[in-house]
N, C-alpha and C positions, 0 to 999 in steps of 0.2 A: 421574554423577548420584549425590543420596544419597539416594537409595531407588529400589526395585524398585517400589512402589507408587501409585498416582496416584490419589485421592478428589478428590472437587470442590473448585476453589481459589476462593472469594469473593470477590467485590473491590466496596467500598462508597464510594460519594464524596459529596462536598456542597461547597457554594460557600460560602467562610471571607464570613459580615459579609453576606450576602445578604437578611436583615431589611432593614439598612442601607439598602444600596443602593436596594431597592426603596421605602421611602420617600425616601428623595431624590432618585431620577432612572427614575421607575417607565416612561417611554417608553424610555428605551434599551435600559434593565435589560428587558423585555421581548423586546428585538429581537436582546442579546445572548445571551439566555437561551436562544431559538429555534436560535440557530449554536452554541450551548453542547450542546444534546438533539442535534440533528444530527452536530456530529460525534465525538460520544462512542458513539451508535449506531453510527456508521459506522465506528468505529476498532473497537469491541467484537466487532463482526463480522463484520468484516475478519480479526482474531485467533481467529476461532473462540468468540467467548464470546456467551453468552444471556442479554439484557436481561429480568428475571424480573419486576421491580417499579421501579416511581419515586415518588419520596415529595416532590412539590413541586419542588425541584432536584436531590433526593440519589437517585442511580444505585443498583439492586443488579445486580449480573451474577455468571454462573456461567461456570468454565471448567473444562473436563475437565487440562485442564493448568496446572499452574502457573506456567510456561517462556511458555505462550502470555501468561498474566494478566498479567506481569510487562513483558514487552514491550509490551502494550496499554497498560499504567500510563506507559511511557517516549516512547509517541509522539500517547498523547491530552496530557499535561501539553508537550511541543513543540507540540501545535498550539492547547493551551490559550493560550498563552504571547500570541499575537497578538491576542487580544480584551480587549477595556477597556469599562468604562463612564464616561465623562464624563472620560476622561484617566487614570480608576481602573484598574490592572488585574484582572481578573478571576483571583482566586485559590481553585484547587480544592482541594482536601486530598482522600487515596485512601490507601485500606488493603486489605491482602489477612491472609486464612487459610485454611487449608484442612485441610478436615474430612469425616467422613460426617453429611450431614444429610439429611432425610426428605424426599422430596419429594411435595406433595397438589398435584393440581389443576398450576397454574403458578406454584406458587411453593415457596418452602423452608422447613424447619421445622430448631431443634436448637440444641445449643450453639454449633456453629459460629457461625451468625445472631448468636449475641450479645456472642461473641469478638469478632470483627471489625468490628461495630456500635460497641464497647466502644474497640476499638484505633483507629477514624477517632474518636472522640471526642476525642482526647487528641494528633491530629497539628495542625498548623500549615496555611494558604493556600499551594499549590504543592508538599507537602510526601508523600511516600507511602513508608508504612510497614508491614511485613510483620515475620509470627508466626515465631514459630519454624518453627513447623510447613510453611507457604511454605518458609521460607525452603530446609529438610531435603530439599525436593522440584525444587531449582532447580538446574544447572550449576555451574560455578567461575567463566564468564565474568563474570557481573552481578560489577557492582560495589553493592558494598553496604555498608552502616556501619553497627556494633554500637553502640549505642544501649545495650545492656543490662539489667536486669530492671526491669519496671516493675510494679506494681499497679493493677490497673483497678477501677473502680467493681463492685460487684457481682459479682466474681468470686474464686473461693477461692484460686487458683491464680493468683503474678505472671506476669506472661508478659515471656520473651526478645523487646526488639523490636530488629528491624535497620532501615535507612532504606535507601531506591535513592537512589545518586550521597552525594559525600561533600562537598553542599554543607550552610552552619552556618544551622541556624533555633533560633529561639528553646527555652528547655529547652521536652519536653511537658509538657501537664498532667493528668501520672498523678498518685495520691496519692504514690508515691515522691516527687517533687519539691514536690508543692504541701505550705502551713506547714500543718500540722495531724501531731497523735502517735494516729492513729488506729491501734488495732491491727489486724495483719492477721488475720483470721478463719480456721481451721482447719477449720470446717464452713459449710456450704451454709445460705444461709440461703430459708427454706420458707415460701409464701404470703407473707400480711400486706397483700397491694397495696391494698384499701381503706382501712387504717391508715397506708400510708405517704402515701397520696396527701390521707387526711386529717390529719395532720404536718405535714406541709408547705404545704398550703395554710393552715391555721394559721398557720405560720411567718411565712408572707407578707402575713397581716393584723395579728399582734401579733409583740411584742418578746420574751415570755417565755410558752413555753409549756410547763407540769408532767407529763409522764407518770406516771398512776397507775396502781396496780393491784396485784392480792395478788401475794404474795410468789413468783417463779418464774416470772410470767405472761409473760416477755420483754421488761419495760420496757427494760432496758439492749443490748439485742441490737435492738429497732428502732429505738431514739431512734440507734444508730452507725449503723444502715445508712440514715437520714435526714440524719443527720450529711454521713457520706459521699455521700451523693446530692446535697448540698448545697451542697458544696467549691466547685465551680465559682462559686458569688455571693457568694464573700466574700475580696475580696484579700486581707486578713489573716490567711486560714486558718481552720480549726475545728480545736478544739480537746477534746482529753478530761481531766474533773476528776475524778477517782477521788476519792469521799468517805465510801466502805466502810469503810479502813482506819482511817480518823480514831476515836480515842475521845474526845479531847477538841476539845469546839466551837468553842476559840477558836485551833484550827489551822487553820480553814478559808479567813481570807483567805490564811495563808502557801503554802498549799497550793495556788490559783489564781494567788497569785505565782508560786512556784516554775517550773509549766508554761506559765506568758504569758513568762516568763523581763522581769520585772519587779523591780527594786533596791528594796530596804525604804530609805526613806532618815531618816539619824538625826534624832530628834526629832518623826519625822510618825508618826500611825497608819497601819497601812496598808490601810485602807479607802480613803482619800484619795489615797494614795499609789495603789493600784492604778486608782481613777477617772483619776487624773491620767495616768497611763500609756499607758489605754488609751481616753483622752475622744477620738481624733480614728483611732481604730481601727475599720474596720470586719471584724468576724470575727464567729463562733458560737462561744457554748460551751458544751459539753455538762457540767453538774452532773449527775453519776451518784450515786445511791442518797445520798439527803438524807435521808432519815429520822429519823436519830437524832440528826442535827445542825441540825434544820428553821430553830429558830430564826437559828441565825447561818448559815447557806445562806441564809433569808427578808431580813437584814439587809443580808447582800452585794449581792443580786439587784437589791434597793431602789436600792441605792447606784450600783449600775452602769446601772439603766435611767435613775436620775434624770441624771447626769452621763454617760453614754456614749452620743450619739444613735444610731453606728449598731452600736452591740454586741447583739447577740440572743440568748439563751439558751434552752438545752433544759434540762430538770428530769428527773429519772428519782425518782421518790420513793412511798412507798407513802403520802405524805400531803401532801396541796396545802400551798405555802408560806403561803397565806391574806395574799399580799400586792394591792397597786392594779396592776391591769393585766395579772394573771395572767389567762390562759385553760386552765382545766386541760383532759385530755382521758384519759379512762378505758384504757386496754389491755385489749381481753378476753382470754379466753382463747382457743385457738385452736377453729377450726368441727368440730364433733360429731358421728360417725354415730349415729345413734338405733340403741342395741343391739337392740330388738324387736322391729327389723325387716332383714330378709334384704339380708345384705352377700356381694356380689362383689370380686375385688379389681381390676375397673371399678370400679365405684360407690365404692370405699373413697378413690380417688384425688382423689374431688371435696372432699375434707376434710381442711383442712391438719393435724390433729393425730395421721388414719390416715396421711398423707405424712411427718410427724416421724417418726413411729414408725419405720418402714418404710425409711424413708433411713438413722436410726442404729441399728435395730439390723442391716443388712447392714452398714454400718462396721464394728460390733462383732461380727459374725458373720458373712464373705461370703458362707456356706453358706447363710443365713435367704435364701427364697423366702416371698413372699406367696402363698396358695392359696385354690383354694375352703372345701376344711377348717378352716383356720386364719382363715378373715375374718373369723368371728362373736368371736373371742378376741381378734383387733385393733379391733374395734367398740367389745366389750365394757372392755376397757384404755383405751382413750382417754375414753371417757364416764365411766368411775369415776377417772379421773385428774380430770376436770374440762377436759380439755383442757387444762391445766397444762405449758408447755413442759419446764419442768426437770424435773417428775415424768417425764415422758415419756423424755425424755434420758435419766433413770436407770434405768427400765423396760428401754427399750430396754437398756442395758450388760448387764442380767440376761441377753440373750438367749445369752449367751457359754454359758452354764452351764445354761438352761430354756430348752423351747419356749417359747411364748408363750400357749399354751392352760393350761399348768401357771402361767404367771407372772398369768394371768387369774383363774386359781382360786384364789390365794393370795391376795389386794388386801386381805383382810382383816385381814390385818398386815404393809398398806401401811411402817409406821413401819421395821419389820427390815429387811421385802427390799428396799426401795429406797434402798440407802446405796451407796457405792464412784461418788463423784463423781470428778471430775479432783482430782489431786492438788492441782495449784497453783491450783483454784480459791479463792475464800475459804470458812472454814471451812463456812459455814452453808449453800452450794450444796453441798455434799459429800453431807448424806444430805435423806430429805424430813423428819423431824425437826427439824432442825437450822434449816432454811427456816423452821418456825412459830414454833418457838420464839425466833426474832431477833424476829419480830411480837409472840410474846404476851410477849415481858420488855422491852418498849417501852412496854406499856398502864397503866393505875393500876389498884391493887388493885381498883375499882370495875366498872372494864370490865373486867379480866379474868373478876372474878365473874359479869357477864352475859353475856359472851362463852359459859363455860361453859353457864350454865342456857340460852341460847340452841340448845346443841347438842340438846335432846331434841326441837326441830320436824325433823317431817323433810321434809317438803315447804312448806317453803318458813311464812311467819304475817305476821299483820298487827300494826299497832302496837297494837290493841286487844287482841291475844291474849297479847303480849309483858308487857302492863302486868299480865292477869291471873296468866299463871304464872312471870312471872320476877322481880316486884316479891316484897320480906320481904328482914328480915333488915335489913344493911347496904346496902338499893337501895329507895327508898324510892318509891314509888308515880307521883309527880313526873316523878322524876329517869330516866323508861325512856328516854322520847325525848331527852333531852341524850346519853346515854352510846348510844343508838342512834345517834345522828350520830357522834358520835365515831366510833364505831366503823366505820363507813364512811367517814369521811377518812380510815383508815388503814389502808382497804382490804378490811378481815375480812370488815364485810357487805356485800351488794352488793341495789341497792334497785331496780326493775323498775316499770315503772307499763305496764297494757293499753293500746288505743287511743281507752278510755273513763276512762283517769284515775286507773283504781285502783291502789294502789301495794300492794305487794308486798315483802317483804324476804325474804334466803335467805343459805344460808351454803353457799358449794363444801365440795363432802361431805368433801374432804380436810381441811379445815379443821372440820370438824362432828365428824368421825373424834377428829380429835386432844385439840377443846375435852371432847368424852364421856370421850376419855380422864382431863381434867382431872377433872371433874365426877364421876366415877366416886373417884376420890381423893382430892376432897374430902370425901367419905362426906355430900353431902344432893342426889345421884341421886336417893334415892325417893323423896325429899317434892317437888322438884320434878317428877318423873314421872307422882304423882300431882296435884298441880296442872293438867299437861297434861292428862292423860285426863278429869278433871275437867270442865275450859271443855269440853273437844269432845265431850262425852258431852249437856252444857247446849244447846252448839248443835247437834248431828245432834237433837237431840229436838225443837227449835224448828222444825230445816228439815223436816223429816219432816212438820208440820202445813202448809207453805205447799206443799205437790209438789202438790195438785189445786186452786192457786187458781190467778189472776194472775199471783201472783209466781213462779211457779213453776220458770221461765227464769235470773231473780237467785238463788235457791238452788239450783237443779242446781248454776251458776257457781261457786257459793260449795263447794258439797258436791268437786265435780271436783276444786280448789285445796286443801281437806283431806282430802284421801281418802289421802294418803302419811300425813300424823298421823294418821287416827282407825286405820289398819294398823299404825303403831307402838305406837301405844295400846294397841290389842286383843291384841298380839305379847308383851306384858309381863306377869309374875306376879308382881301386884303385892297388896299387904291390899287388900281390896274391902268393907267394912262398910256402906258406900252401894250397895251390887249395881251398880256404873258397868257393869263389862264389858258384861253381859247389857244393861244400859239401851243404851247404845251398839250392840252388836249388831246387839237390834231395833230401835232406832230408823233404821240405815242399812239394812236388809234392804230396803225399798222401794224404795232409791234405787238399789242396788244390783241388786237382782234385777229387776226392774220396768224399768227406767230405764237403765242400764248393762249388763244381761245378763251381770254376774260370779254366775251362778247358783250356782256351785261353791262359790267364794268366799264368798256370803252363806249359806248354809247353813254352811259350814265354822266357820266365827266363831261363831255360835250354837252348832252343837254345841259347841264346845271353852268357850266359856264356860256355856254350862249345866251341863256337865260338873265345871268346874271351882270352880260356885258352891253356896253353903250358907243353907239357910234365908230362900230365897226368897219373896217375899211371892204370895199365890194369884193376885194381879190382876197382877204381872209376869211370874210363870210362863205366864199364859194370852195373853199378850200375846205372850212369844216363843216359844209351841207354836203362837202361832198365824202365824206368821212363818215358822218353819220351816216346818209343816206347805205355806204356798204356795210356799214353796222348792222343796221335793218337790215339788210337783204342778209345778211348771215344768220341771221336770227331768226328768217321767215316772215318778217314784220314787213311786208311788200308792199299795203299801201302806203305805210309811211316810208319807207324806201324811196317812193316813186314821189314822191311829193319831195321829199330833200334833194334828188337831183335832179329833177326838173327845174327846182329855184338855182341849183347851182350853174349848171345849165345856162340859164336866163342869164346869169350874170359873168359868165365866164364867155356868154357868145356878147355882150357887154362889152367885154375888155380886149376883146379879139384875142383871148388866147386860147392858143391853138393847140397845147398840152391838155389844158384844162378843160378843153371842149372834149378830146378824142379821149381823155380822162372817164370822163361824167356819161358821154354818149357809151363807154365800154360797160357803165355800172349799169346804165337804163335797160342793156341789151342780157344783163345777168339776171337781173329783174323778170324781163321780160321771158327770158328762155327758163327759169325755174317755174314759171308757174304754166310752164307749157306749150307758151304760144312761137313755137320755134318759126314760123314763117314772119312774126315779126319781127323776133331777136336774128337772124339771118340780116337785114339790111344793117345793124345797127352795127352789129358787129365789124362788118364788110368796111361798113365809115369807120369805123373805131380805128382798123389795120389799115386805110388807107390815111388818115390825119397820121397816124404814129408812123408811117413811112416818112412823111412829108417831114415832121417833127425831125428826124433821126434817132430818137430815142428808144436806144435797144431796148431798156426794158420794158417798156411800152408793147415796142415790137412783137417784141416775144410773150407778152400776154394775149396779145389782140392777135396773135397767127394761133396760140392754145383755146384760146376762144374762139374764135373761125373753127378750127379742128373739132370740137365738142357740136358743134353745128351738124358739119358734115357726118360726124358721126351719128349723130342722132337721126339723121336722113336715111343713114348704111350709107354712106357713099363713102365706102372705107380706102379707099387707096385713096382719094383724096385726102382726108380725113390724116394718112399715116404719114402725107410727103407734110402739110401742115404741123403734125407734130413735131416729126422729126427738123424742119427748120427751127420751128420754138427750142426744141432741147440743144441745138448746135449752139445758137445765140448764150444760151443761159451756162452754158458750161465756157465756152470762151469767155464769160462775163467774171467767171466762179462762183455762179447764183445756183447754191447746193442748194434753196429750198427750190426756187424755180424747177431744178431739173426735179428734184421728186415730184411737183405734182405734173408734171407734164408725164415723167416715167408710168405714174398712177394712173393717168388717162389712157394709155396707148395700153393697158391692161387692156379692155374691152375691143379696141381692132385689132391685137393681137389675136386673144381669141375668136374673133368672128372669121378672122383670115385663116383661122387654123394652126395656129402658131403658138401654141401651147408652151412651150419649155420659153418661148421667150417673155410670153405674158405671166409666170411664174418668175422669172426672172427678173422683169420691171416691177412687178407688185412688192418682190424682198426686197429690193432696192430702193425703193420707195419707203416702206417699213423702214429701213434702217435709217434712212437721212431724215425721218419725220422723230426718231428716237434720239438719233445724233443732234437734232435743232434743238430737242423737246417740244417738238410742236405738233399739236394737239390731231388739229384738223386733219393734217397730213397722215397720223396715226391712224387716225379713223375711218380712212377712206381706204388708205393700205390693207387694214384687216376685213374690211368691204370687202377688196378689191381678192382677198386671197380666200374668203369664204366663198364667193361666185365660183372660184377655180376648184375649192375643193367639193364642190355642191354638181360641178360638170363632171365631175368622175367619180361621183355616187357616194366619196365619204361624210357620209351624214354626220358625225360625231366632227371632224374635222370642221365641217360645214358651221355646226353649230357653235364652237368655242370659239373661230374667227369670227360670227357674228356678234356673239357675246361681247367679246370685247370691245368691240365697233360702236355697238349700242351703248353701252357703258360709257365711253368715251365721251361719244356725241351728245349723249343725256348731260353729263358732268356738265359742261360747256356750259351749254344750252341752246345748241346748233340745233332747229327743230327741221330745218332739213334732210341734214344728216340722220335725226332718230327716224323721220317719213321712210326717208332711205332703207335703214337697218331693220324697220319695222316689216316694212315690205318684205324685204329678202327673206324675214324670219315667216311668213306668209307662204313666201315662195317655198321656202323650205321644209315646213310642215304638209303643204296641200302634197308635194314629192314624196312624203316620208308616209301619204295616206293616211293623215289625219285632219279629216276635212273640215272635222266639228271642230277644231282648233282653229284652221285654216281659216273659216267661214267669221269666227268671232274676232281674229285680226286683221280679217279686209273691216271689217267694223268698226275698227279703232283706226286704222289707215285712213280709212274715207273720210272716218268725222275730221279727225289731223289736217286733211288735203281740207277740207272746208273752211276749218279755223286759218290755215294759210293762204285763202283763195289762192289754191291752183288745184283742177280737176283731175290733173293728167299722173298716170302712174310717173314714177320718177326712175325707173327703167325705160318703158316706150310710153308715147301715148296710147298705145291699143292693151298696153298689157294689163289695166285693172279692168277694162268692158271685159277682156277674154277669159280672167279669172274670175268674175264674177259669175258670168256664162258657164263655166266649167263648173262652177263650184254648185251652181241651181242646180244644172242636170243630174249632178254625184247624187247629192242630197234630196232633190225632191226642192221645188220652190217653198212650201212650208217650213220644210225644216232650217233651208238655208236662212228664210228670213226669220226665225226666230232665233239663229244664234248672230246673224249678222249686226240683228238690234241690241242684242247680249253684248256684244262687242261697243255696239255704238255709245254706248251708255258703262262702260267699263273705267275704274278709276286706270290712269295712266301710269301712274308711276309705281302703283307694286306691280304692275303688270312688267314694268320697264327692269325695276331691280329682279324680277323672277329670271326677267328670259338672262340679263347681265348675265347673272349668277351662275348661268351655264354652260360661260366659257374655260376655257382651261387652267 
């Protein structure tokens, strides 16, 4: 024997031409087929081997031996030998390997499976051939014939094939023997099956079809392995046209001579010449990397589809040939883990560009393990790659030298550390540099210029916004959307439309990276920067007026898709003579705080640009003290709260305006009523809804009548309390203010139930839920699942009780609403002391109280009397001893795994 060890030996068959047959003689074919499963079953084991799968006519079996497999292959093809169809004989073809592969269920999983899938593909009718690996595991008796190395479809590694018995069948057809100069591949090639499967099906409706895509994205690594997938339907081979190296364009027919191995003949051109060559050829060819030579690549192509019926071509190019009968077809990049969100290196594996990673850099590092620690670093790498294959490739080599947490933190001079390509690649795969710049020294000085000014959107702009900040100068107004296109035929920008039509353009950050770098070197960065801050400061001020109409839904939309520009905006210190920063600021603070719950965020931007601004006008300053000031109060941060709008206040009763009074005195009175003091907040409010009368401004109105109503409720004075509501929600729905009506739907939860009105305070609380999911808006979410844990806490389901608090709390923590968690804290209080767990109970008034202190406000955030009564309750359960020794337990308790515990036990 040659080896001591014995892993499972495969063995795969199928019937050579059985398409065939079965269309032409489908009743015999039928009845031989039947003696065909028969005694193949019965020969398999007989031998000891296990029929695992069948696939139509094609057998898989498993044998613990190889010796056994080997013998079954020599006396099922004897007994095959007797069966014919219509005088035909029935001819099987059978391959063995053997390997360790996985077994699930009743069937097999692994490389093995695809070795030997691979190796019956390329045998002959009657014909059985074995792997090396068989082979290393069999006696001396078998007689066997060395065949030699072959390359298989799909695999990186040729494989030793031997044959049983030393009779002659036709060569196989590995790519070693079939016509085609495909190179053999050195690495694995990873994902892509939607792209190849759409390739090819292409293939097979048109004659010429262009692989685009930016620079690196793997156009020429899958147009070969479609290539090769290919081989088998084209007697005359597939072939590869390398047209990287070419610098001049009128090498490019010699150059598809050369490899069809085609005679220039004297006195013809050889366009003609090569048509004439190859007019009754049926092959593929693969035109790699056309770009620089489009035109006469475009002329060829012409020429050959008009006079070569069955010649077919692929295109590998970063710019469509723009000929008749071209179908191009994009290349993305490879699929993305979303860095923000929590990676395992399970989950990393569903995404081919954490799989690139991962595969080369243990090539380049056998040591490199994927781990829990390290997955947020492989996330983070391939999303600021772009999913970029050859940035990744290159990444990965890093890993010889850096972990990959260090190589994550560095991207920011992407341009250095990703260099040390293959040596023998071409020059411009060597570093990520070298890659852009073969793109941008192909463009005209026109696009190059817009390419650059291009690079200060950072999320992504429309054709409207392009024409405002990138038109001047030498780009003239017109002229955006021509050199827009362009620039996407050649791959730079890439152009996105939703499932309503709206289109989109963006540039992969690698490409953004390096155009800033241009742009930056040009020295008119800051006139275009400021351009940019400019539009988006015009439009956040415009959308800011439609957030309580109708529209309100199309400009959230819109604000969502700029919210990465007006960030880069506000990041920049730039001259501000027009006060943009601050105008921008506040004009997003609503959208933001309000509407998205980056509560942190919108206050933060305010301060830094108040800070940073001079000689502000009184009615701007008052406008964004008054911004902040609700910033703070969402955040619990109430004396400073009260200090911003008291200056706003000052200056808005200053300018006699009468908006911005009944504005500011509405925030003083929210102020005021969170932290308890409802006989103060009661007058404030009362003025707030009398100036917003005065004003006429419904939406005013209708906050300042929902604020009155949260008054009265607080009092129980519920049927006032409900006619207040209900005017607020008429107003807000005539207006078509869908967030309006949820949170007013969400208040009248509570007088619903105090009224006894149960199915309808279920009924407001889902509705409320659903327009806070429909906005995506945060806060509104979190007061809904409040709102519906109260309801399922009043009819005793505890388990319901607790998963809608769950959530609530989660929510509200995220943010960093600490009212909200005061809120969801409490009720979880409420919840446990109900559920008879006091010592529980007892350590989260502990953690409530100390909260209500850090926010000066004493008062429970259900009623004022409800934490004296609870606490009351909770002494006499326990005994005053014991409550205060877990009450201080609590008091002293860290907050936030306390916070992610209770999260975590929502639904």
């Amino acid at each position: 024997m040659r080896s001591l060890t014995e892993p499972i030996t495969f063995l795969f068959t199928d019937i050579e031409g059985s398409t065939r047959l079965w269309e032409s003689h489908p009743k015999p074919m039928r009845q031989v087929l039947a003696e065909h499963d028969r005694l193949l079953r019965q020969v398999i084991q007989a031998h000891h081997g296990e029929v695992f799968k069948t696939i139509g006519d094609a057998f898989c079996a498993a044998f613990l031996s190889a010796s056994d497999a080997l013998t079954a292959t020599q006396e099922a093809q004897r007994q095959l030998e007797t069966l014919q169809v219509a005088d035909q004989p029935l001819r099987v073809r059978m391959a063995l390997h053997t390997g360790q592969a996985e077994r699930r269920d009743s069937d097999y999983f692994g490389q093995p499976l695809n070795r030997v899938a691979r190796l019956l593909s390329i045998a002959h009718g009657g014909q059985v051939l074995l792997s090396q690996a068989t082979y290393e595991f069999l006696p001396e008796e078998f007689v066997l014939r060395d065949l030699g190395l072959h390359r298989l479809k799909d695999l990186q590694q040729p494989e030793h094939v031997w044959q049983l018995s030393l009779l002659e069948f036709p060569p196989l057809r590995s790519l070693t023997l079939e016509n085609n100069n495909l190179p053999q591949q050195v690495t694995s090639f990873v994902g892509r099956e939607k792209e190849l499967i759409d390739i090819k099906q292409h293939l097979a409706r048109t004659r010429l079809v262009t692989l685009t895509g930016s620079g690196g994205c793997g156009k020429t690594r899958i147009a070969l392995q479609a290539t090769a997938e290919l081989l088998d339907q084209f007697p005359d081979g597939a072939w590869l046209v390398e047209l990287a190296p070419l610098s001049d364009p009128a090498l490019v027919p010699a150059t598809v001579a050369e490899v069809l191995k085609v005679r220039e003949v004297p006195g013809q051109a050889l366009i003609p010449t090569l048509v004439g060559g190859l007019r009754d050829k049926n092959l593929l060819i693969l035109l790699d990397n056309c770009e620089h030579v489009l035109h006469a690549a475009a002329s060829l192509a012409e020429a050959l589809l008009r006079g070569c019926p069955h010649v077919r071509l692929l295109v590998s190019s970063r710019e469509m040939l723009g000929i008749s009968g071209e179908q191009t077809y994009r290349v993305p990049s490879l699929s993305l883990p979303d860095p923000r969100q929590a990676q395992t290196p399970e989950s990393l594996h569903r995404y081919e560009s954490a799989r690139l990673l991962i595969e080369r850099a243990f090539f380049h590092q056998p040591l490199f393990v994927l781990t829990e620690d390290n997955a947020s670093a492989v996330a983070a790498l391939c999303a600021r790659l772009d999913g970029i294959p050859l940035a990744i490739e290159l990444a990965a080599a890093r890993v010889r030298s850096m972990p990959v947490e260090q190589l994550a933190s560095r991207l920011d001079d992407r341009f250095r550390l990703l260099t040390g390509g293959s040596r023998t690649a071409l020059p411009r795969q060597q570093t990520l540099r070298a890659l852009i710049d073969w793109s941008y020294d192909l463009l005209e000085e026109n696009q190059k210029t817009l390419l650059c000014r291009l690079s200060v959107f950072a999320g992504g702009w429309t054709l409207e916004s392009a024409e405002r900040v990138c038109a001047g100068g030498e780009i003239e107004d017109g002229e955006v959307l021509d050199l827009l296109t362009a620039l996407m035929d050649k791959s730079l920008v890439l152009y996105d439309e939703d499932s309503q039509g709206r289109g989109r353009y963006r540039l992969l950050e690698t490409v953004r990276e390096y155009a800033m770098e241009r742009l930056l070197a040009s020295g008119e960065a800051s006139v275009v920067r400021l351009q940019h801050r400019d539009v988006l400061t015009l439009f956040a001020e415009e959308a800011t007026t439609h957030l309580s109409s109708a529209e309100q839904g199309h400009w959230l939309l819109l604000l969502d898709q700029e919210l990465e520009n007006c960030r880069q905006a506000l990041s920049l210190s730039l001259p501000d003579p027009d006060h943009c920063g601050v105008r921008l600021a506040t004009a997003l603070c609503p959208y933001l705080i309000e509407l998205r719950g980056y509560l942190s965020e919108g206050s933060a931007w305010l301060e830094q640009q108040l800070q940073e601004a001079s000689a502000l006008p009184d009615s701007l300053t008052a406008k964004a003290r008054l911004q902040l000031g609700q910033a703070y109060w969402r955040q619990g941060k109430y004396s400073n709260a009260r200090a911003q709008l008291e200056e706003a206040l000052r200056l808005w009763t200053a300018l006699q305006d009468h908006h911005g009074i009944a504005q500011t005195i509405a925030g003083l009175a929210n102020v005021t009523y969170y932290q308890g003091d409802y006989d103060a907040a009661e007058p404030l409010y009362t003025k707030a809804l009398e100036l917003a009368r005065q004003s006429g401004n419904v939406p005013s109105i209708a906050r300042a009548l929902n604020n009155c109503a949260l008054v009265a409720s607080s009092r129980h004075r519920w049927e006032e309390s409900l006619a207040l509501f209900e005017e607020s929600l008429q107003l807000r729905h005539a207006a078509g203010d869908r967030r309006g009506e949820g949170t007013v739907l969400g208040n009248l939860v509570a007088v619903y139930q105090a009224l006894e009105r149960l199915p309808e305070a279920q009924q407001a609380a889902q509705a409320s839920l659903a327009i806070g999911e429909e906005l995506s808006e945060p806060l509104m979410q979190g007061y809904a699942w409040m709102h519906l844990g109260g309801l399922a806490l009043s009819e005793g389901d505890f388990t319901q009780a607790r998963a809608a608090y769950g959530r609530s709390l989660a929510i509200r923590h995220e943010i960093g609403e600490r009212y909200g968690v005061l809120n969801s804290l409490e009720a979880f209080m409420r919840l446990v002391y109900q559920e008879g767990n006091l010592i529980e109970a007892a350590e989260l008034l502990g953690v409530v109280d100390t909260l209500r202190g850090e926010m000066e406000t004493q008062v429970s955030s259900f009623s004022p009397e409800a934490g004296t009564r609870w606490r009351a309750d909770l002494e006499a359960a326990l005994t005053p001893e014991r409550f205060a020794h877990h009450y201080t337990l609590g008091r002293h308790q860290p907050r936030d795994p306390l916070i992610a515990a209770l999260s975590s036990r929502r639904a």
